[in-house]
Structures are given as C-alpha cells and as structure tokens.
C-alpha angles and dihedrals in degrees: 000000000000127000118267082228101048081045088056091063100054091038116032084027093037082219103159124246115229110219100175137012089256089071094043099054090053079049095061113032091061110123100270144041126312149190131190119194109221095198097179120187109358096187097047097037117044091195094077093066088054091049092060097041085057102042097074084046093055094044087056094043086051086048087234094303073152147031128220147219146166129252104220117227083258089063108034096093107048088032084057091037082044096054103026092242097129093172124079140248097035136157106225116196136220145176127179090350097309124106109239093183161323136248102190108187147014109309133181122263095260097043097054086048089054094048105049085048091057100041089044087067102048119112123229111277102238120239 
C-alpha cells in the first residue's frame, strides 16, 4: 500500500506516477529540467514521508525550475539499476533526457538547497 503522503503528490500535485521505464524515459527526456522521487519502502524507511513532505516545498523554493514525478514500486529497481542511486528515498535529476545528479536520503533544508543549485547548473555530461 502506498503512503497517504507519496498518494498526495500524484493526486492534490497531479504529478504523474511512473509505472515503467517506458514512462520514465518520456519523463525525462521532455525538454527541461526534471526530477523523479524514488520513495522506496515507506513503511520500512520513514524518510521517505518527509521526502515527500519536502519535495513540493522545494519545487516552490526553486519557483518550478523543475517538474516532478513518482517512480511507482514497478519501476524502483531497474530506475535505481538504471541510475546507479541504490538508496530510497532518493530524488534522481534530469535535464534534456540525461541524469545531472542524486540526493539519496533525508537532508537538511539548506543542504538540499545547496545541492539542487548546484546540480541545476550542471551541463550534460557528453557521451
């Protein structure tokens, strides 16, 4: 069952569940930059409720520089084979269709802040 908290983003946000890497992958690879919450096991890990109690604040801190969506259970594993961020819950970024850059765990306000800046202004590693 999924946590009341982790539902409130895809219903009261509308941000969009991705059940496959199919969907991911479209996600992504919009024009912009993007971020998917890998929530992970809600009732094991009690991070994950505060993650996504923080995400929405941190979309409106960073005044929608990105949009957001959930990784459905279906699609956790190969998402975090895919990108390498083994720990949940985690917030994973892209821009263009490339991932920039991870935040595994719970963080403080002002280092989340420090970190999205700074992985905002990444470029795209080239290929």
């Amino acid at each position: 069952m999924t946590h009341p908290l982790i539902t409130r983003l895809t219903t009261e946000f509308e941000w969009p569940a991705l059940p496959d890497m199919a969907a991911t992958e479209a996600f992504t690879a919009a024009p912009g930059c993007h971020v998917i919450f890998v929530p992970g096991d809600a009732a094991r890990n009690l991070e994950t409720a505060d993650v996504a109690v923080i995400l929405p604040e941190l979309h409106m801190a960073f005044q929608g520089r990105f949009d957001c969506a959930v990784a459905a259970d279906s699609v956790e594993a190969a998402l975090r084979e895919a990108t390498g961020v083994f720990k949940t819950p985690s917030l994973i970024f892209y821009r263009d269709g490339a991932m920039i850059g991870a935040i595994p765990k719970v963080r403080d306000w002002s280092d989340y802040v420090a970190r999205i800046t700074q992985i905002l202004s990444l470029p795209i590693a080239a290929e």
